[in-house]
C-alpha positions as CSV (number, residue, x, y, z in Angstrom):
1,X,-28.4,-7.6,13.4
2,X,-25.4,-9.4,12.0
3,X,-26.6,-12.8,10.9
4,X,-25.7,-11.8,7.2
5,X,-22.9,-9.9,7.5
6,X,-20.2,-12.6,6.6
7,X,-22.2,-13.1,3.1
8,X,-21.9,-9.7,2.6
9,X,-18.5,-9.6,3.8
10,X,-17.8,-12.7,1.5
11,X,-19.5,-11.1,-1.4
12,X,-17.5,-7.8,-1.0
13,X,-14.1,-9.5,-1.2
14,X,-14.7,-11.8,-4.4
15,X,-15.8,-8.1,-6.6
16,X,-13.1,-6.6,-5.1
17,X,-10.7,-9.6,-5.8
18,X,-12.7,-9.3,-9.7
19,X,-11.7,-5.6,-10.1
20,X,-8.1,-6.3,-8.4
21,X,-7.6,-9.0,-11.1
22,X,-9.2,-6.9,-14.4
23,X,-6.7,-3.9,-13.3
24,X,-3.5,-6.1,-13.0
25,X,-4.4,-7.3,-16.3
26,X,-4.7,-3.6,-17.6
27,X,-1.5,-2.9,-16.1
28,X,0.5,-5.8,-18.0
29,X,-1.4,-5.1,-21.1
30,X,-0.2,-1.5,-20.7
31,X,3.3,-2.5,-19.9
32,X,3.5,-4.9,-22.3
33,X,3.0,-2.1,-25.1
34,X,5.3,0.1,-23.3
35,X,7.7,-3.2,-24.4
36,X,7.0,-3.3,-27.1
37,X,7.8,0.3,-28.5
38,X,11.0,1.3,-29.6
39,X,11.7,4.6,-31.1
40,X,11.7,5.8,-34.4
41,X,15.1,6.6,-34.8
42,X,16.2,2.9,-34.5
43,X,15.9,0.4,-36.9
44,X,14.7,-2.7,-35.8
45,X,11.5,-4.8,-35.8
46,X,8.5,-3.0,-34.6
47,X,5.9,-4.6,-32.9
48,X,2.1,-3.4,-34.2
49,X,-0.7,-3.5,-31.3
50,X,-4.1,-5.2,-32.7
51,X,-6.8,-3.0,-33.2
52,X,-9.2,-4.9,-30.9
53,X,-6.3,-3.8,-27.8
54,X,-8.5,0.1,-27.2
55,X,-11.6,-1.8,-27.5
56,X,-10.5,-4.7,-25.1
57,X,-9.4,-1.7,-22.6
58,X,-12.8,-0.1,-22.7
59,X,-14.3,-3.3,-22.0
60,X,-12.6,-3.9,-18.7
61,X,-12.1,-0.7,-17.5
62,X,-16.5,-0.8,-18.0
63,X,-16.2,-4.1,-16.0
64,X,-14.0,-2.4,-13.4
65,X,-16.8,0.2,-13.2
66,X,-19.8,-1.5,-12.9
67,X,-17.7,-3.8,-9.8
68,X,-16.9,-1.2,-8.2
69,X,-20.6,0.1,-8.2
70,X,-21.7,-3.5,-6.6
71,X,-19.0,-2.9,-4.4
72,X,-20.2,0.2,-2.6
73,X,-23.4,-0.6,-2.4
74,X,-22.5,-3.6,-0.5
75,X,-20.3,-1.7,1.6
76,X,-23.0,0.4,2.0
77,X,-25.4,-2.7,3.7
78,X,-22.5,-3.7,5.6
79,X,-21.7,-0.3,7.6
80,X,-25.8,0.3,8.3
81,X,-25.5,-2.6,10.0
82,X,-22.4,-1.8,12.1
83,X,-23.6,1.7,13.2
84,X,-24.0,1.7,17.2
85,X,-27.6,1.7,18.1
86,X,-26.3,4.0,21.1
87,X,-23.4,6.6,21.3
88,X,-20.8,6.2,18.4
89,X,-17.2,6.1,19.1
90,X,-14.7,6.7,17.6
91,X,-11.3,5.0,17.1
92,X,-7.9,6.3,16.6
93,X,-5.1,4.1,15.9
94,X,-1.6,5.1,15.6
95,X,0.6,3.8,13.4
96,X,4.2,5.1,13.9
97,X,7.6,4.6,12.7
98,X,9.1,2.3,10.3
99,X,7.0,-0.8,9.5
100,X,8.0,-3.8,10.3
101,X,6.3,-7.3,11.3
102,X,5.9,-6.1,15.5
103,X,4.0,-3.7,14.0
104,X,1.8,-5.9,12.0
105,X,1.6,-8.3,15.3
106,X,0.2,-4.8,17.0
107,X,-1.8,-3.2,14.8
108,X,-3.8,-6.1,12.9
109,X,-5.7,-7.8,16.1
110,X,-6.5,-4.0,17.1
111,X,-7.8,-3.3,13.4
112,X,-9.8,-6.6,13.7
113,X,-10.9,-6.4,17.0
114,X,-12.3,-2.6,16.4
115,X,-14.5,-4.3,13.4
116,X,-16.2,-6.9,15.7
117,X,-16.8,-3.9,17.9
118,X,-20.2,-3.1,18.1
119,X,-19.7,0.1,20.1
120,X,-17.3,1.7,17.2
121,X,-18.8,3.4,14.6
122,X,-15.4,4.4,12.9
123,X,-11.9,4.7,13.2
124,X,-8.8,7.7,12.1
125,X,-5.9,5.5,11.4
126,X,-3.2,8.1,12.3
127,X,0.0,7.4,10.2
128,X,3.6,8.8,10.9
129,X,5.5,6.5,9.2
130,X,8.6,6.5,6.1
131,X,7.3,2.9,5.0
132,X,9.2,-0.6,6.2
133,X,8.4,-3.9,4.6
134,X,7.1,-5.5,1.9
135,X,5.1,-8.0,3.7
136,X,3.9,-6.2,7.1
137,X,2.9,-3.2,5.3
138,X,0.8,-5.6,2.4
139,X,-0.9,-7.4,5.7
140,X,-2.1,-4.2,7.2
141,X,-3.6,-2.3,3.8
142,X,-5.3,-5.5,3.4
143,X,-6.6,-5.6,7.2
144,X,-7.3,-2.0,6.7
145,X,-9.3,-2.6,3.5
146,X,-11.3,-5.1,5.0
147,X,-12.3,-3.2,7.7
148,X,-13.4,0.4,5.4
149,X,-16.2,-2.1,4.3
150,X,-17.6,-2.3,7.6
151,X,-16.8,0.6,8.8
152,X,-15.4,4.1,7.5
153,X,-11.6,4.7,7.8
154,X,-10.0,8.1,7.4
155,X,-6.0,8.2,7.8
156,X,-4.1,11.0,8.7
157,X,-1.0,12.0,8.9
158,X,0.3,15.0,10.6
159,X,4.1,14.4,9.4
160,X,5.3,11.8,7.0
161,X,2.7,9.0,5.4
162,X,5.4,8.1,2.7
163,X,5.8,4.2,0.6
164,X,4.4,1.9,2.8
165,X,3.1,4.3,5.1
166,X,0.9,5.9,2.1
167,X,0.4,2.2,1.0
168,X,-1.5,1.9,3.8
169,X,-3.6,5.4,4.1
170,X,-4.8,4.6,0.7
171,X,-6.9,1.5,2.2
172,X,-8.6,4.2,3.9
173,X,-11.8,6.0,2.6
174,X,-10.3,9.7,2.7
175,X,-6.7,10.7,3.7
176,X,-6.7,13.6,5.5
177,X,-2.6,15.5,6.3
178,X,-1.5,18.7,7.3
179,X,-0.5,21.0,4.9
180,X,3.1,20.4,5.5
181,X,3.0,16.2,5.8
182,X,4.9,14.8,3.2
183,X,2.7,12.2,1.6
184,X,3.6,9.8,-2.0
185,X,7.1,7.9,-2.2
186,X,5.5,5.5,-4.5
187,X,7.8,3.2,-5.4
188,X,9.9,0.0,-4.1
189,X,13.4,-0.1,-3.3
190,X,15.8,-3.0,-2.7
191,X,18.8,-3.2,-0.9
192,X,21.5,-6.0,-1.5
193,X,24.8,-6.4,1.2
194,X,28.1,-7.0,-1.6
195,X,30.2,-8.1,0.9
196,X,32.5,-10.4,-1.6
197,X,35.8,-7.5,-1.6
198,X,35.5,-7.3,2.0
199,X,35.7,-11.4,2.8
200,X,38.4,-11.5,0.6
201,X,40.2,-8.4,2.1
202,X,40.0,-10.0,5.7
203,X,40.4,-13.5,4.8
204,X,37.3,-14.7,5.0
205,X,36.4,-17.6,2.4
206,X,32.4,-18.6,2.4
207,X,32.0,-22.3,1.7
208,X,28.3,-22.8,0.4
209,X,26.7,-25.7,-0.3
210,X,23.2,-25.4,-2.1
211,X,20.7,-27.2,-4.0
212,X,20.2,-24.9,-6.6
213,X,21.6,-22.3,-8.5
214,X,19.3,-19.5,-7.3
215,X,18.9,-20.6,-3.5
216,X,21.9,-18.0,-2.3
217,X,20.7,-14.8,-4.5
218,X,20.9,-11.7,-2.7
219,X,23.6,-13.4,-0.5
220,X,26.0,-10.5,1.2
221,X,29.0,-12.6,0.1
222,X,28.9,-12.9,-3.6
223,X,27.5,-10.1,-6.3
224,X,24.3,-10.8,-8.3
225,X,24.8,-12.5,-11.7
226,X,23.2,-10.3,-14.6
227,X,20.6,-13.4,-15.0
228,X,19.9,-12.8,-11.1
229,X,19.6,-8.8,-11.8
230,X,16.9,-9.5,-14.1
231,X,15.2,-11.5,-12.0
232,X,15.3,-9.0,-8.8
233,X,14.5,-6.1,-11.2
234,X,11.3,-8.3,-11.9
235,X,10.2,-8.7,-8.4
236,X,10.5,-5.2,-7.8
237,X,8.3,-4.4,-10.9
238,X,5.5,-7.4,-9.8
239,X,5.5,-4.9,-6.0
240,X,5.3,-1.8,-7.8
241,X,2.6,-3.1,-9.6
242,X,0.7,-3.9,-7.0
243,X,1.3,-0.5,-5.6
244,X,0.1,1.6,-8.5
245,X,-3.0,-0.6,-7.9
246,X,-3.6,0.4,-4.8
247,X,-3.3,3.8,-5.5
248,X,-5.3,3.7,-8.9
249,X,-7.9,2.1,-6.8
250,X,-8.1,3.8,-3.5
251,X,-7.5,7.4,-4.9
252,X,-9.7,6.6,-7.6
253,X,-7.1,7.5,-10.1
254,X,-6.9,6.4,-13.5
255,X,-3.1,4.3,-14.4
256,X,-1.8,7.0,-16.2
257,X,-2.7,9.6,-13.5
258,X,-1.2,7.2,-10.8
259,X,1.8,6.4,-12.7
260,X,3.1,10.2,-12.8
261,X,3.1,10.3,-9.1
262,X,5.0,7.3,-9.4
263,X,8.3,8.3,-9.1
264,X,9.3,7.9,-5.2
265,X,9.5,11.3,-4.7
266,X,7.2,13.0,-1.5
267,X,5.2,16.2,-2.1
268,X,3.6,18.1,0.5
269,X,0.1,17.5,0.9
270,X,-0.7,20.8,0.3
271,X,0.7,20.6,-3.3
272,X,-1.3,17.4,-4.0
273,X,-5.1,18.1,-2.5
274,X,-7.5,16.4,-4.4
275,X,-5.1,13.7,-5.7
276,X,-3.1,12.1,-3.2
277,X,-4.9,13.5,-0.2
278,X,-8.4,14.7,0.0
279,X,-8.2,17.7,1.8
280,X,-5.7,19.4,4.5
281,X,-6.4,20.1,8.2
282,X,-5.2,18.9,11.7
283,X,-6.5,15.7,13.3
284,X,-9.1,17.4,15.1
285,X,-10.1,17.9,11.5
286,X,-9.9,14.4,10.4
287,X,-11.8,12.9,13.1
288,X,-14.8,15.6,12.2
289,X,-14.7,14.6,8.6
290,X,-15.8,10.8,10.0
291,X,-17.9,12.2,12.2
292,X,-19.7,14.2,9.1
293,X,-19.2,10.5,7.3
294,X,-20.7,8.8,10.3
295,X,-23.8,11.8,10.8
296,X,-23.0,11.9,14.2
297,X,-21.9,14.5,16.6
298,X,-19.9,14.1,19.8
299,X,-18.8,10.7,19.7
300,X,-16.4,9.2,22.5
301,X,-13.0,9.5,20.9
302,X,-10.8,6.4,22.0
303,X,-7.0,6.6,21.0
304,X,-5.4,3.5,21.0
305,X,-1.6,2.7,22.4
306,X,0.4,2.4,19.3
307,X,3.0,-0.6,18.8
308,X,6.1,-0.5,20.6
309,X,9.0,0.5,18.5
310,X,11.7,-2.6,17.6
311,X,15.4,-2.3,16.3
312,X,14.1,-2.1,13.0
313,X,17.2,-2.9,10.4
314,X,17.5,-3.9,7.4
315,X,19.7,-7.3,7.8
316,X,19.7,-8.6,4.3
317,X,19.1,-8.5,0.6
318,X,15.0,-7.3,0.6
319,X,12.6,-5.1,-1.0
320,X,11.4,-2.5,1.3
321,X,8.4,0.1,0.6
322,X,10.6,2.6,2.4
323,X,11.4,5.8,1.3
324,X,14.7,6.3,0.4
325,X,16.1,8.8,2.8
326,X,15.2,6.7,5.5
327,X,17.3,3.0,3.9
328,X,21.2,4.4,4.6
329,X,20.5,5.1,8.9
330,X,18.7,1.5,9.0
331,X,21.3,-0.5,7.1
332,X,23.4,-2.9,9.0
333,X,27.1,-1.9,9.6
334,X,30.4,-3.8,10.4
């Protein structure tokens, strides 16, 4: 049954790495005439797009399209041959608390064994979670993206799904929250230590010997140079670009739609049905819309243990996908 399933697996990542790469390039196009506008009350040099810049747009957002039609049908071959030729099951995996690399250690080899499973027809990835960082929460949207094309994935969250945590429900193929879950906080935050008034205060001199200029930036005991600003402000932009992708791509939302939820704010997911979420309900609920995915009625439900929560802190200079009520209590003091 599954002698072609890596090719289609294979085949399904390169058009999905093709549309990934045709919608960064629609969002530097678009930022880059967001550069180059300046207002009218100003007198300066102003920059005039080319007139082949709408057309180009069409063009890719056509090619975006049409790859993203090869892409379901694929994903389409690949979960009729996953389906249990018995009773389904069906998978719930928590993912709770902040986000940090234990919990990519813990949740990946569950996501990957449950997709080599030939007994699971489906999973609810069931998310409680104010984000964490950058990398671990990148390493499970991708895990979890991989496995929606095998098999359907519907997240939920009963509470909080917020930055990374809704970075990773949008990998899913529905998000389902209660009414009352705050969902959204799209956006990336980063936290530098300036420690330098307090060294000197105590008497503490830092001796640092380095092989580049750049190789102690975000150090806790100096400030950040306005060259090393600019650089920081740009990594921040190159995550939150990847971010609005996400989105864009797994709410199917056009840029402009994604980018005015964009402002790392939460809503309720009552207030945002049928743009952030998909629809409201309990988990009960959530695991019956898979099952109405799945055409299947009274599967074996199978929760998994979730990971064991570590002393997550945040111990130096990073960008976090955290929402930012959540940064001051996880900060380190003294």
């Amino acid at each position: 049954m599954r002698e072609n399933i890596w090719k289609y697996i294979a085949a399904v990542l390169v058009l999905l790495l093709a549309a990934s790469s045709v919608a960064v390039l629609l969002l530097y196009m678009q930022n880059s005439e967001l550069k180059g506008y300046h207002p009218s009350n100003v007198t300066t040099t102003v920059l005039v797009q080319g007139p082949n810049v709408t057309c180009n747009t069409t063009a890719y957002m056509l090619q975006i399209d049409e790859l993203q039609r090869q892409v379901d049908f694929l994903k389409a071959q690949l979960r009729e041959q996953n389906m249990p030729e018995g009773n389904a099951t069906i998978a719930v995996v928590p993912i709770f608390g902040l986000i940090d690399d234990y919990t990519a250690l813990s949740v990946i080899p569950t996501l990957r064994e449950i997709a080599k499973n030939d007994s699971i027809a489906g999973v609810v990835l069931w998310i409680e979670s104010p984000g964490g960082y950058v990398g671990p929460v990148r390493e499970i949207y991708s895990t979890v993206r991989k496995l929606n094309l095998v098999k359907p994935v519907v997240a939920y969250t009963g509470g909080i799904a917020a930055s990374g945590g809704y970075y990773i429900a949008v990998g899913a193929e529905e998000i389902i929250a209660d009414p009352l879950a705050e969902v959204g906080s799209i956006g990336v935050i980063y936290v530098h230590y300036n420690l330098q008034q307090n060294y000197e205060t105590n008497g503490i001199k830092v001796e640092v010997f380095k092989t580049g200029p750049y190789k102690d930036m975000g150090a806790e005991w100096r400030g950040l140079t306005d060259e090393e600003k600019a650089m920081i402000t740009e990594i921040v932009d190159t995550y939150f670009q990847g971010f609005l992708q996400a989105v864009s791509s797994g709410r199917n939302m056009g840029l402009n739609e994604t980018r005015e939820y964009a402002t790392g704010r939460t809503w309720f997911a009552m207030n945002v049905t049928g743009s952030l979420v998909d629809e409201t309900g309990d988990l009960d609920y959530a695991v019956s819309v898979l099952e109405d995915m799945l055409n299947v009625s009274n599967p074996r439900i199978v929760i998994y243990k979730g990971s064991t929560p570590s002393d997550f802190g945040i111990f130096g200079s990073t960008a976090l996908l955290l929402d930012p009520r959540y940064v001051s209590a996880y900060i380190k003091t003294g």
